[in-house]
N, C-alpha and C positions, 0 to 999 in steps of 0.2 A: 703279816705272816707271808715268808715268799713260798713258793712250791719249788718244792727238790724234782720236779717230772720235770726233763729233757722234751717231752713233746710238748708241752703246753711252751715253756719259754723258747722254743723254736717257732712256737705258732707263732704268738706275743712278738717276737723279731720280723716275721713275715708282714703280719698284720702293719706294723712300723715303718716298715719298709714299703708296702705296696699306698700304705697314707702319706708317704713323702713324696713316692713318684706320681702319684695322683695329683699331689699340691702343685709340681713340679711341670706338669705337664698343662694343670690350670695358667700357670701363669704364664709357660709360654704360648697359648692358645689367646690367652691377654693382649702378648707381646706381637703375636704375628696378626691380631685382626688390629691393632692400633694401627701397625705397619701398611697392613692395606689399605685403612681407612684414609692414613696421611700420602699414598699414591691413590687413589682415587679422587679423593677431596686436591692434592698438589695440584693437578694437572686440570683442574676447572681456575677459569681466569673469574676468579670472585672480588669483591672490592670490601673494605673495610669499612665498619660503620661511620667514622668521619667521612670517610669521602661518599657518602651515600648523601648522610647530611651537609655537606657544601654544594654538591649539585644539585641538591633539592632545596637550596637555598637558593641560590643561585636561576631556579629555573620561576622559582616563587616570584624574584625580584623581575625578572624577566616579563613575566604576567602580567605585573602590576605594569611594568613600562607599557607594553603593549595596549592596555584596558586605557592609559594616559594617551598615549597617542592616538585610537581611534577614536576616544572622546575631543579630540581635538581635529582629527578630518573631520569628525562629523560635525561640527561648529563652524569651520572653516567650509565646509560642501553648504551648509544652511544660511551664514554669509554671503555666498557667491551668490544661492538660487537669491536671497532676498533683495542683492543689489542690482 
């Protein structure tokens, strides 16, 4: 059943209207904090997770050399005092 009242289907159009500008206004409030976030976050020199993982490979591998070679001065230092 619709209503023949002029005040009520002018309300109903207000009502319509003021939920669209609402929607409307959501999503650009969406669209302007993505925007900051992607100038905020741009402008920091960040690295990607590969490359997080290769130099942390890389530093792994580095370690292990090191821990080989001083176990090797130090056989070579214990050599020398023995001879």
């Amino acid at each position: 059943m619709q209503s023949e009242n002029p005040v009520i289907a002018d309300f109903v159009k207000l009502l319509n209207s003021a939920a669209g500008t609402i929607a409307g206004m959501g999503r650009e409030a969406g669209e302007n904090a993505r925007e900051k976030a992607r100038e905020i976050f741009g402008g920091l020199d960040l690295v990607s997770r590969e490359e997080f993982d290769a130099v942390k490979e890389l530093a792994a591998t580095a370690r292990e050399e090191v821990e080989t070679l001083k176990a090797r001065i130090d056989a070579l230092e214990a050599a020398a005092k023995g001879e």
